[in-house]
ROTOR-464510 format. One record per residue (C-alpha): x, y, z; residue in three letters. Coordinates in Angstrom, 3 decimals. Layout:
N
+----------+----------+----------+--------+
:        X :        Y :        Z : gudren :
+----------+----------+----------+--------+
:        X :        Y :        Z :    ala :
...
+----------+----------+----------+--------+
This chain:
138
+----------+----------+----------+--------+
:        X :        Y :        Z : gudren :
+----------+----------+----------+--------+
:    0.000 :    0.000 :    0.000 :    unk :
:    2.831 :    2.696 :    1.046 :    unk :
:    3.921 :    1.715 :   -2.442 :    unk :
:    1.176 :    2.723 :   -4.651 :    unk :
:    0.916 :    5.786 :   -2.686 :    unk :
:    4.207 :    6.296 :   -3.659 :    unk :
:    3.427 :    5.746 :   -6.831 :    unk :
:    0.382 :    8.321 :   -7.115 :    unk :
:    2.591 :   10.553 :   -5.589 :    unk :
:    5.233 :   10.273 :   -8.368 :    unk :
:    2.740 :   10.380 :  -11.029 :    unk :
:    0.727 :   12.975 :  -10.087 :    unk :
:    4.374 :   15.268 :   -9.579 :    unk :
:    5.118 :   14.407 :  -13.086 :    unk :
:    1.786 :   15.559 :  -14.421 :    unk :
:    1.897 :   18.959 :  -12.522 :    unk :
:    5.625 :   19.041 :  -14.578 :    unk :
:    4.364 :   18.527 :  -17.457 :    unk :
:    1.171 :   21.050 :  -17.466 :    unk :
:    3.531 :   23.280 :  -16.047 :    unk :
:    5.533 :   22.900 :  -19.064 :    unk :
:    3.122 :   22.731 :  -21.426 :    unk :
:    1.522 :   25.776 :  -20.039 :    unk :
:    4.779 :   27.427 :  -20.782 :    unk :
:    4.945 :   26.447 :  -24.532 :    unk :
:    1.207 :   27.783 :  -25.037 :    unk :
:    2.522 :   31.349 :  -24.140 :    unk :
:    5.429 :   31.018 :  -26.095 :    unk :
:    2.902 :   30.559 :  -28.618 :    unk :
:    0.879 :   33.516 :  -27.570 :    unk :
:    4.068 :   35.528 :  -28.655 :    unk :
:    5.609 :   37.818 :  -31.662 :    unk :
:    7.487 :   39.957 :  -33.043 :    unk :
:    8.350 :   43.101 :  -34.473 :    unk :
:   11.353 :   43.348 :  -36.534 :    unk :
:   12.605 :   46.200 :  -38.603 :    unk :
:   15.107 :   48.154 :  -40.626 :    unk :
:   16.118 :   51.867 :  -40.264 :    unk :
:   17.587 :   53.955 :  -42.944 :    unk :
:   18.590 :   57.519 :  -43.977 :    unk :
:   16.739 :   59.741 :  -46.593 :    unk :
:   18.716 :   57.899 :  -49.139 :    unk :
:   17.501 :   54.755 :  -48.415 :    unk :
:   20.754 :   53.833 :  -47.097 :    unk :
:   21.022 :   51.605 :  -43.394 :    unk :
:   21.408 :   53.817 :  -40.198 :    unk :
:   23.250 :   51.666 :  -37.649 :    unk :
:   23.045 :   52.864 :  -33.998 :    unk :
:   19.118 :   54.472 :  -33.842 :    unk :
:   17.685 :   53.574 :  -30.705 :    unk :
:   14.303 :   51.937 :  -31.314 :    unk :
:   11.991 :   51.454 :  -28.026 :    unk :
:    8.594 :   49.748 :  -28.014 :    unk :
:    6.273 :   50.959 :  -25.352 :    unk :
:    3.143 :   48.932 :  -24.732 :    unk :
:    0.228 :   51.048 :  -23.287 :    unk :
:   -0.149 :   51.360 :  -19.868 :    unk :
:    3.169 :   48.792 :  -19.204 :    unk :
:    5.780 :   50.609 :  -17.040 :    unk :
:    8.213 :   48.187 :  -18.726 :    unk :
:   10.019 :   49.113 :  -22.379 :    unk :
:   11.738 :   46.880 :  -24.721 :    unk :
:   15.010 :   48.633 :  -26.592 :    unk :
:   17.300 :   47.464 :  -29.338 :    unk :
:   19.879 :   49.627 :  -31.248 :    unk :
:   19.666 :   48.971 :  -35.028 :    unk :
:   22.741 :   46.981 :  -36.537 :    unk :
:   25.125 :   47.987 :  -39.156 :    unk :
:   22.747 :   46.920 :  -41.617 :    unk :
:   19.948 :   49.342 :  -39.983 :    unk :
:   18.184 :   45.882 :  -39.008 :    unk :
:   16.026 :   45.281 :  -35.188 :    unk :
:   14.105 :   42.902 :  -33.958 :    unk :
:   11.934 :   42.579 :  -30.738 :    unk :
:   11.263 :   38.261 :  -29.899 :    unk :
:    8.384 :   37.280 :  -27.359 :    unk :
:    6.483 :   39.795 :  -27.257 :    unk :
:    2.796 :   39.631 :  -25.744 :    unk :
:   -0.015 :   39.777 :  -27.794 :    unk :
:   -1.187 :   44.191 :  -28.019 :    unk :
:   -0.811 :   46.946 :  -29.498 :    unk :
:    2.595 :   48.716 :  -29.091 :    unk :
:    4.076 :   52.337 :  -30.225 :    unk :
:    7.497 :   52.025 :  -31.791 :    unk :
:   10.395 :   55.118 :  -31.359 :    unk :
:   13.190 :   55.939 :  -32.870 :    unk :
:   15.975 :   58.456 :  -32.125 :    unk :
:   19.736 :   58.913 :  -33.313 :    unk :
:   22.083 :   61.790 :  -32.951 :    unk :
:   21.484 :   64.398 :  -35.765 :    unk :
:   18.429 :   63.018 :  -36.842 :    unk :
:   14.280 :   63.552 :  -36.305 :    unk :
:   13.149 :   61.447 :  -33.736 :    unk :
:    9.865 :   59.175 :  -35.298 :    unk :
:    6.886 :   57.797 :  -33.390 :    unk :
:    4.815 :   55.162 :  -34.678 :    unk :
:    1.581 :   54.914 :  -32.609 :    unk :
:   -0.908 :   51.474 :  -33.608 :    unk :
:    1.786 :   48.508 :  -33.889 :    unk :
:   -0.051 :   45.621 :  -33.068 :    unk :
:    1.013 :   42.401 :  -32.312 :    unk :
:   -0.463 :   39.186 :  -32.467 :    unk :
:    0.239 :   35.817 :  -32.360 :    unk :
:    2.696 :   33.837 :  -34.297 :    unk :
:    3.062 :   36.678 :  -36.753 :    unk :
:    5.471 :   39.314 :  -37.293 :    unk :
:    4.983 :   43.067 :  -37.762 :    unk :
:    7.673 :   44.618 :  -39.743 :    unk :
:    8.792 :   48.430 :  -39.562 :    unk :
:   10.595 :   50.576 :  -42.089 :    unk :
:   11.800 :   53.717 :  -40.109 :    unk :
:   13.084 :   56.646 :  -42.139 :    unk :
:   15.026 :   59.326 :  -40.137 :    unk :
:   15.271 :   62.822 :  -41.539 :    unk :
:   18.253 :   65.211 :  -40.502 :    unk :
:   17.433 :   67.109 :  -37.587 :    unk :
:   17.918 :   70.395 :  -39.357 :    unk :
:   16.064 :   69.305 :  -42.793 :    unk :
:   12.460 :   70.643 :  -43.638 :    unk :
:   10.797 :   66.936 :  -43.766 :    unk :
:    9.834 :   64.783 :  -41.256 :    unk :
:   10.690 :   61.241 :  -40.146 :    unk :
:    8.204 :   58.308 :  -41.189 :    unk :
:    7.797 :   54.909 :  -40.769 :    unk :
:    5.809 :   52.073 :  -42.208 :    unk :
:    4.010 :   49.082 :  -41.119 :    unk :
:    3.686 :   45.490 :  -42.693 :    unk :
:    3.210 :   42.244 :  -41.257 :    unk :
:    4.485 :   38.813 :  -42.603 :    unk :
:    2.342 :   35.817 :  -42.220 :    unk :
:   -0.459 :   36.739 :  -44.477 :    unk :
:   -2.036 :   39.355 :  -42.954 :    unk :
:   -2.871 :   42.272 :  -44.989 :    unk :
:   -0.773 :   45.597 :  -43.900 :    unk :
:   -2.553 :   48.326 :  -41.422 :    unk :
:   -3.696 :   51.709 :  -43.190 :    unk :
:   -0.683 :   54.044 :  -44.346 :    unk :
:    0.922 :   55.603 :  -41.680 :    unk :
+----------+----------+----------+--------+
């Protein structure tokens, strides 16, 4: 008898594992992403912008710093809607309100920085991959 209670006991620790783990893989399924690239008036890759996503009313901020090739990318990120910055040194800073995320997909960016002292402003662009058709022109 103090063997099969044993035994329950083992089993039912195993099964509280496993939901537990299993619980952990459905969020990292709830996930995704926003990746991006950053680049110049000409079109050309600005390595070193600062790119912060704020999600409303979260105290808590995600920032990457765009490579050489003016590429980001933000990984597990919970299912809302987001706004994107972007600031460098010399250039207009750029605010992209509305990036939502959701599930399994990707939202891409294309961030164009102006010159701080140039008559046009800074833009970016939305997109997702995945399927889903792309949000109204920002």
């Amino acid at each position: 008898m103090m063997a099969e209670a044993r035994s329950r006991c083992f089993a039912a620790a195993v099964c509280a594992v496993l939901l537990s783990a299993g619980g952990g893989l459905v969020l990292a399924q709830g996930a995704g992403e926003v990746d991006g690239h950053v680049q110049d008036a000409q079109g050309q890759p600005l390595q070193g912008v600062s790119v912060k996503l704020v999600k409303a009313g979260k105290a808590a901020n995600q920032q990457q710093t765009s490579d050489a090739q003016g590429n980001f990318r933000f990984s597990g990120l919970a299912t809302g809607v987001y706004i994107a910055e972007a600031s460098r040194e010399g250039y207009g800073d750029v605010t992209c309100p509305g990036v939502r995320v959701m599930s399994g997909l990707t939202r891409s960016l294309v961030l164009k920085l102006m010159p701080a002292a140039g008559d046009k402003p800074s833009s970016c662009e939305a997109a997702v991959e995945n399927g889903e058709s792309p949000p109204p022109g920002r």
